[in-house]
C-alpha positions as CSV (number, residue, x, y, z in Angstrom):
1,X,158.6,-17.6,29.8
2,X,161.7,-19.3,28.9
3,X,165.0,-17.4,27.2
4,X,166.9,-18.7,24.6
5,X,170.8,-17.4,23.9
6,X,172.7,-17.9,20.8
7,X,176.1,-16.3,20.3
8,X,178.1,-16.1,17.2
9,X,182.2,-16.0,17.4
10,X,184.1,-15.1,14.6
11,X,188.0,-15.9,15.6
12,X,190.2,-14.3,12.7
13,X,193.4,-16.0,13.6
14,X,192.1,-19.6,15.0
15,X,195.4,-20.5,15.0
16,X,196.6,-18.3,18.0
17,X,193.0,-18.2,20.0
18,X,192.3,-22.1,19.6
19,X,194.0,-22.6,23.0
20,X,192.1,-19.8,24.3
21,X,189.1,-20.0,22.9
22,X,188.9,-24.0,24.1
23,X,189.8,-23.6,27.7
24,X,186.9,-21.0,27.9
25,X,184.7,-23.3,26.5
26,X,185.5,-26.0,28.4
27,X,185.5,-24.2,32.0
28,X,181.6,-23.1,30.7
29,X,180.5,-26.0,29.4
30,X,177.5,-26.6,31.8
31,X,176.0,-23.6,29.8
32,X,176.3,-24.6,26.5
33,X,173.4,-26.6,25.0
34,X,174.8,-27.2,21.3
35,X,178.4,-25.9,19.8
36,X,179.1,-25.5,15.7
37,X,181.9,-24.3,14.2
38,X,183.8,-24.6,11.2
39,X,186.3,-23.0,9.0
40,X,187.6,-23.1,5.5
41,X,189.4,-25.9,4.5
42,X,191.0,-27.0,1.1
43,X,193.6,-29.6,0.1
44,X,196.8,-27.1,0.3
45,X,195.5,-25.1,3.2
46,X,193.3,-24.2,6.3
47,X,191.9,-21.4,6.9
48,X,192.6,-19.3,10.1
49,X,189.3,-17.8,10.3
50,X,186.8,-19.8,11.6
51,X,183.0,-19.5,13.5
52,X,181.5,-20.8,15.8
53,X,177.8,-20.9,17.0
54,X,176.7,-21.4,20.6
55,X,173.2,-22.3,21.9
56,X,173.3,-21.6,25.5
57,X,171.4,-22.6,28.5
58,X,171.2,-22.5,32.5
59,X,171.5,-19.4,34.9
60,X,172.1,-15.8,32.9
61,X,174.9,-14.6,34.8
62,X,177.0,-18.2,33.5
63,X,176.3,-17.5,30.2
64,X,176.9,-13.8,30.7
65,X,180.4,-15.1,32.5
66,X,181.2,-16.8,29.4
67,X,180.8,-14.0,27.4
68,X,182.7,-11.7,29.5
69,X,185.2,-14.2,29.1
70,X,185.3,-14.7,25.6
71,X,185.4,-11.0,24.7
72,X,189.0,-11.1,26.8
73,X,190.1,-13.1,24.1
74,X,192.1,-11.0,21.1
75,X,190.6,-12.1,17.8
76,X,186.9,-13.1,18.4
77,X,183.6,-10.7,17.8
78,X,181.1,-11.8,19.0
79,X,177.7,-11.5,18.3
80,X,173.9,-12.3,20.6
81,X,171.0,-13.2,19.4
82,X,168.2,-13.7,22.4
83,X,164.3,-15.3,21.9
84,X,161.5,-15.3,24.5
85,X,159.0,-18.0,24.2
């Protein structure tokens, strides 16, 4: 049986976690299968909430590392979606 992980940030002030947020995602990379995100953006402004989706795969206690990690961060929930097939 194989696991699938998805996770689901919402950062509510990109503009302060963005440095954060990316150095986390970089030092866990090997564990992360697809990455999404976006945020609201207009001609006058951006938005400083943003999302982004995770697919992850490899060994449960990186992916559970990552989320450890990520849940250090001020500014993000963060939510887990898990499939067994």
């Amino acid at each position: 049986m194989q696991n699938l992980r998805i996770i689901g940030l919402l950062i509510t002030d990109r503009i302060k976690e963005a440095g954060l947020t990316q150095k986390a995602l970089t030092r866990y990379a090997h564990v992360i299968k697809s990455r999404l995100g976006s945020h609201e953006v207009s001609e006058d402004k951006c938005s400083r909430v943003g999302f982004i989706l995770l697919q992850l795969s490899g060994k449960a206690d990186e992916c559970d590392k990552l989320e450890l990690e990520l849940q250090q961060i001020g500014g993000i929930e963060i939510q887990r979606m898990e499939f067994s097939y």
